[in-house]
NUTIDO-682423 format. One record per residue (C-alpha): x, y, z; residue in three letters. Coordinates in steps of 0.02 Angstrom, whole numbers, plus 50000, padded with zeros to 5 digits. Layout:
XYZAla
...
***
This chain:
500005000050000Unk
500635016449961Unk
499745033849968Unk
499835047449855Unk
499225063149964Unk
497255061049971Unk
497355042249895Unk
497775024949972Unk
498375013449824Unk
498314995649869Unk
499414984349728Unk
499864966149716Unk
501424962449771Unk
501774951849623Unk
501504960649484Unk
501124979349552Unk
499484979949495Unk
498214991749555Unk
496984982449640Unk
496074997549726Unk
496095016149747Unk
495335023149918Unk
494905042749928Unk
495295048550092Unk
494845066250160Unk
496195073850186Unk
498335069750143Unk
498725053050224Unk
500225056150323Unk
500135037050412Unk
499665021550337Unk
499485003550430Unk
499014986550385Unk
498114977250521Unk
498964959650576Unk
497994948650442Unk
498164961550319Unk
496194962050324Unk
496184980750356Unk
497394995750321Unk
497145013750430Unk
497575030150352Unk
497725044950467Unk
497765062150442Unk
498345069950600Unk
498055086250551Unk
496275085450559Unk
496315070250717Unk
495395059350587Unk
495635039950562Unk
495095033450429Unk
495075013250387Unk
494645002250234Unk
494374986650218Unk
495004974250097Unk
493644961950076Unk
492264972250081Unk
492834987249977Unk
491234997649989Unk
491614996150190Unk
492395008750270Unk
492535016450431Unk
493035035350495Unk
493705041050662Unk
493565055650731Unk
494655063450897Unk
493925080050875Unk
494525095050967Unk
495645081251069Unk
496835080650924Unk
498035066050851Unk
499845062850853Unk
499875043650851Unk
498765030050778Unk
499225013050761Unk
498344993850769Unk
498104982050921Unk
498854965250881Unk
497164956450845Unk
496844968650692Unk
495314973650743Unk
495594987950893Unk
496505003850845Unk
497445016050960Unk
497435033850954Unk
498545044951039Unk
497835062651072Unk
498695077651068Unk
499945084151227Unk
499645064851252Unk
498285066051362Unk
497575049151348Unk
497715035451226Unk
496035030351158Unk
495505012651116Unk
494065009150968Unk
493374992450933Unk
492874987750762Unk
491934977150804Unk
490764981650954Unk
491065000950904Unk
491465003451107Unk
492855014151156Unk
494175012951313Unk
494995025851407Unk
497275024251442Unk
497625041151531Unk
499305046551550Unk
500185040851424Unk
502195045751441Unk
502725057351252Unk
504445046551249Unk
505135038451095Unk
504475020251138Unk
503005022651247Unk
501875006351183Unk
502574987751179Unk
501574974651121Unk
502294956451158Unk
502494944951001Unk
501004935351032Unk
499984948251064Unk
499434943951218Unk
499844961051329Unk
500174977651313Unk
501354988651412Unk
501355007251394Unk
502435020151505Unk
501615034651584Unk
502065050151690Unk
501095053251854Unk
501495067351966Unk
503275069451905Unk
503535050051918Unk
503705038351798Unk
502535022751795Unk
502095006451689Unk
500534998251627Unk
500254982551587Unk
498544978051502Unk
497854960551426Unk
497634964451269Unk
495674953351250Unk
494744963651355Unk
495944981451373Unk
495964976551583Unk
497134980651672Unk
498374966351729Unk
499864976651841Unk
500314995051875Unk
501804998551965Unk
503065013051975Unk
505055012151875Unk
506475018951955Unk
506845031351815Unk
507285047651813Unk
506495051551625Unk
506005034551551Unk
506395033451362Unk
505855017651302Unk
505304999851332Unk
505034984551235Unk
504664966151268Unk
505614951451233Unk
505174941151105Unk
504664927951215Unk
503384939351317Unk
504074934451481Unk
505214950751527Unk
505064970451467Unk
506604979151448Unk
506654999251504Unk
507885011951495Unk
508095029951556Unk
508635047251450Unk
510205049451390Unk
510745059051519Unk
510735042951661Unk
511455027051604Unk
510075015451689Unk
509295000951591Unk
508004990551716Unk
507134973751674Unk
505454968251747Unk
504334952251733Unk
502524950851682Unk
501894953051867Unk
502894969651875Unk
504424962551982Unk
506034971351935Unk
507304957751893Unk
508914964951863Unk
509454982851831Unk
511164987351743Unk
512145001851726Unk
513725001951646Unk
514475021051698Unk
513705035251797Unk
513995051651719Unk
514215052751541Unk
512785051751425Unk
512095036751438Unk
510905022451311Unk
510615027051151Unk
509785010951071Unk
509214993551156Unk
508964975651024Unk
508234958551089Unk
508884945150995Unk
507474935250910Unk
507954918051039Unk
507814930551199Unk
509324927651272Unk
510434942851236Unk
509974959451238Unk
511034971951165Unk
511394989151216Unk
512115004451123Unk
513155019251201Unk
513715034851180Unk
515305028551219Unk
515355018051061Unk
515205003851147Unk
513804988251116Unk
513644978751297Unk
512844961551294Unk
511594955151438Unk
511304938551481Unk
509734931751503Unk
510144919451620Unk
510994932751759Unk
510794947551648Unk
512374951351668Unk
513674959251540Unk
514384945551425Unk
515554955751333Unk
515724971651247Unk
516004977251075Unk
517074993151041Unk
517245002750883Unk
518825009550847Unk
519285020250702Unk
520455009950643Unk
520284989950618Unk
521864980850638Unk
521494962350668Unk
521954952350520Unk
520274939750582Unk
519084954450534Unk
518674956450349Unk
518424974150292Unk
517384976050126Unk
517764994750043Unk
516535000649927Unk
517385009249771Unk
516625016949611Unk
517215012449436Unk
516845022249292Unk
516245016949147Unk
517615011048999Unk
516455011648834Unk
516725028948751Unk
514865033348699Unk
515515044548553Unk
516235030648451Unk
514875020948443Unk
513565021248276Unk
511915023248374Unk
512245030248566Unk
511185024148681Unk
509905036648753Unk
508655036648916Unk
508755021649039Unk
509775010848931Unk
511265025648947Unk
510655024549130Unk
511055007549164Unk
512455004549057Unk
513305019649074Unk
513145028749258Unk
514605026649375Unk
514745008749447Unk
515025002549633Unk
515714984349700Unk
516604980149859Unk
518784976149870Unk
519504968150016Unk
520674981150123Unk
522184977250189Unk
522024977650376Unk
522574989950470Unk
521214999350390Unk
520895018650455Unk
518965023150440Unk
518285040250418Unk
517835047050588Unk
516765062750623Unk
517305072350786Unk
515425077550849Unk
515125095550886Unk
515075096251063Unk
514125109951089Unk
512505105551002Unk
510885095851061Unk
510785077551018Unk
512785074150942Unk
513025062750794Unk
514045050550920Unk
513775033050994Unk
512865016350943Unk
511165022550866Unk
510905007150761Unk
510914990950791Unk
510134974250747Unk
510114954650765Unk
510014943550610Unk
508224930450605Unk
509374917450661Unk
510294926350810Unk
512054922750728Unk
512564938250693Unk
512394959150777Unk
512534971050650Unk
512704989750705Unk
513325007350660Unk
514375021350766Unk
513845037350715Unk
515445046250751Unk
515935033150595Unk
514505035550481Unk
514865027050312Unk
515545009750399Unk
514174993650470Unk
515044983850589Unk
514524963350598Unk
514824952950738Unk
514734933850754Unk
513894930950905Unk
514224913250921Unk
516184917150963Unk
515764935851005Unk
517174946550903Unk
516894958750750Unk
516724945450582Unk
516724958350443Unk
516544977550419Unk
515594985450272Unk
516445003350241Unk
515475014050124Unk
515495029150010Unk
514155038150092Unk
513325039650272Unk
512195024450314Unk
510535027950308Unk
509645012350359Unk
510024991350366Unk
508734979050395Unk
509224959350387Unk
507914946350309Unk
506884941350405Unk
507144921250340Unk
508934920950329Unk
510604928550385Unk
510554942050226Unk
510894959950269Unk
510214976550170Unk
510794993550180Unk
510655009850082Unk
511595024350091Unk
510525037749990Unk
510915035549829Unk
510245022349677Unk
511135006849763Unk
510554993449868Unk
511744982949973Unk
511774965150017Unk
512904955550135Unk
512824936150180Unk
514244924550244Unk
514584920050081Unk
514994940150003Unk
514364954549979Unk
513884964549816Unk
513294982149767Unk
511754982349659Unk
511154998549532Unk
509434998449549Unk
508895003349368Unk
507785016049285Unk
507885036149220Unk
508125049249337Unk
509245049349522Unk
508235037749636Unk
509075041749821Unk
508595026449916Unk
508205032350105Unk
507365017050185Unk
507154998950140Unk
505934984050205Unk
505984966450175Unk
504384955650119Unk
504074943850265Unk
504604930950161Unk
506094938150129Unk
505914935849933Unk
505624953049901Unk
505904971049966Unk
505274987349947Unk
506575002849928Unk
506075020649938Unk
506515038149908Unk
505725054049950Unk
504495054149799Unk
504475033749760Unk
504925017249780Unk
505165002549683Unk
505234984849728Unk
506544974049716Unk
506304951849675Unk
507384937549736Unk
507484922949655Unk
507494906949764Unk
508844895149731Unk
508244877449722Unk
509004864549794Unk
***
């Protein structure tokens, strides 16, 4: 589904073909498909209105309205068929049914950067809120929106929280400015709490591997510490130096070739895409030499939120291997095996990283750096592909299919999809 201001276009995934066209009232500036891609929400937070269509019945539709409470958030419940809306100033969260039409109340909902978790099954919901200067956790079964436990963090400005994978412990973490990450059970009993220094700036991103037993945290000190879920303890830690220098780590180094076919001597140049593809500057990956001296940035220290620390990171489907990026080194993603926990290979690139994602079926990682290349690593290589076609498409974000034989890419104006082909065996 994509939306093109006032219009939701639903296509096959297959072939792109249109297979509807909703009107919407206003420009969509948030689209969601519901968990059994039954339903997809548009909302238009400019005017607090909701709107949601349904697939089946495409003559059924269905419009929410916050009214003079506003909207800043809208997303859906795991069961596809409640939707949450967060008002403005985040006064309350509000909870429609689709199917009863009845509406439920969550007041006090915290405005941090991960206030609502879901666990994976779907089961329970936790959402952080701020009481009378304190902060304080919900946690609500999901069926009937009841609430299960309520109990107060010891946070000094909670930031986030998310839930295992296995449901059984939620993960929370304070500002920046207090290194404090605190993990609590389903009945609200704080397990374990770890802090790893006191006064510099502290967390800056928090990963659950998809098995549940390591949870990784990024610093500001460039530094990814590994928990435990046994003692949730530190494991290890992962540094990121500017310069690699063990001869174990493999460092891929994206270069661009020019092209060697001299238009002008041929009879009957090329012209529009074909010039394109076979023309336009080419990239592919050669092995460096180790030691190997990356491009750092020194951050400007006296500006809000500095381009410094571990603000990316991310387990593969299969829990084999971390893969993460150190802002102060923006063009370079670092991989880690974490079956022998030590760096495996490091990806340096022409241009700042703007986003990675690994398939969700297999250890395959993609990355784009905003221009017309995609990126693909696997323990086997690694390769640079041109995605074709006229005109510059800057590629800003990528998601996999869930089947992890396709992928959408996108740029400020488009997208495009991108096919695998399975290899049989």
């Amino acid at each position: 589904a994509s939306c093109v201001q006032h219009r939701l276009v639903v296509r096959d995934v297959s072939s792109l073909q249109v297979r509807q066209i909703y009107p919407c009232l206003d420009q969509i500036q948030y689209i969601e498909w519901s968990s059994d891609s039954l339903f997809i929400l548009c909302a238009m937070y400019k005017r607090g209105i909701v709107q949601v269509w349904s697939l089946e019945q495409p003559d059924w539709h269905c419009k929410i309205d916050e009214g003079s409470a506003g909207l800043v958030a809208s997303c859906w419940s795991p069961d596809g068929r409640h939707i949450l809306n967060t008002t403005e100033f985040h006064l309350r969260i509000t909870v429609w049914s689709l199917c009863t039409k009845s509406v439920s109340y969550i007041k006090y909902p915290k405005a941090c950067q991960q206030g609502v978790a879901f666990t994976k099954d779907g089961r329970y919901m936790a959402v952080a809120e701020r009481r009378d200067c304190k902060d304080f956790i919900s946690i609500f079964v999901c069926s009937n929106w009841q609430l299960l436990r309520h109990f107060d963090t010891e946070t000094q400005d909670l930031f986030g929280i998310e839930w295992a994978p296995n449901g059984c412990v939620l993960a929370a973490w304070d500002s920046c400015l207090e290194y404090k990450l605190l993990l609590y059970s389903l009945d609200g009993r704080l397990l374990s709490s770890y802090r790893a220094y006191e006064w510099p700036l502290g967390i800056k991103s928090v990963a659950w591997s998809p098995s549940s037993q390591f949870l990784a945290i990024g610093s500001f000190d460039e530094k990814v510490r590994i928990l435990n879920h046994v003692t949730w303890k530190k494991i290890t830690e992962f540094e990121h130096p500017a310069t690699i220098a063990s001869k174990k780590t493999i460092v891929y180094k994206e270069v661009e070739k020019s092209p060697s076919i001299e238009t002008e001597r041929l009879t009957f140049p090329p012209t529009g895409a074909l010039a394109c593809s076979l023309f336009s500057t080419r990239s592919k990956y050669e092995i460096s030499e180790v030691p190997v001296s990356l491009q750092y940035i020194k951050p400007v220290a006296d500006r809000a939120n500095p381009k410094m620390g571990v603000g990316m990171l991310a387990f593969s489907a299969d829990n084999c291997f971390l893969a993460t990026k150190n802002d102060s080194i923006p063009n370079t993603v670092w991989i880690w095996d974490i079956r022998k926990l030590k760096l495996l290979v490091v990806l340096e690139q022409l241009c700042t990283i703007q986003c990675f994602q690994w398939d969700p079926r297999q250890p395959r990682l993609a990355l784009c750096t905003g221009n017309s290349r995609v990126y693909l690593w696997s323990p086997t290589g690694c390769m640079a592909v041109q995605v074709p076609g006229e005109g510059d498409f800057q590629i800003v974000s990528l998601s996999w299919h869930s089947s992890g034989d396709s992928m959408v890419l996108l740029s400020k104006d488009n997208f495009c999809v991108c096919y695998f082909k399975r290899e049989e065996i």
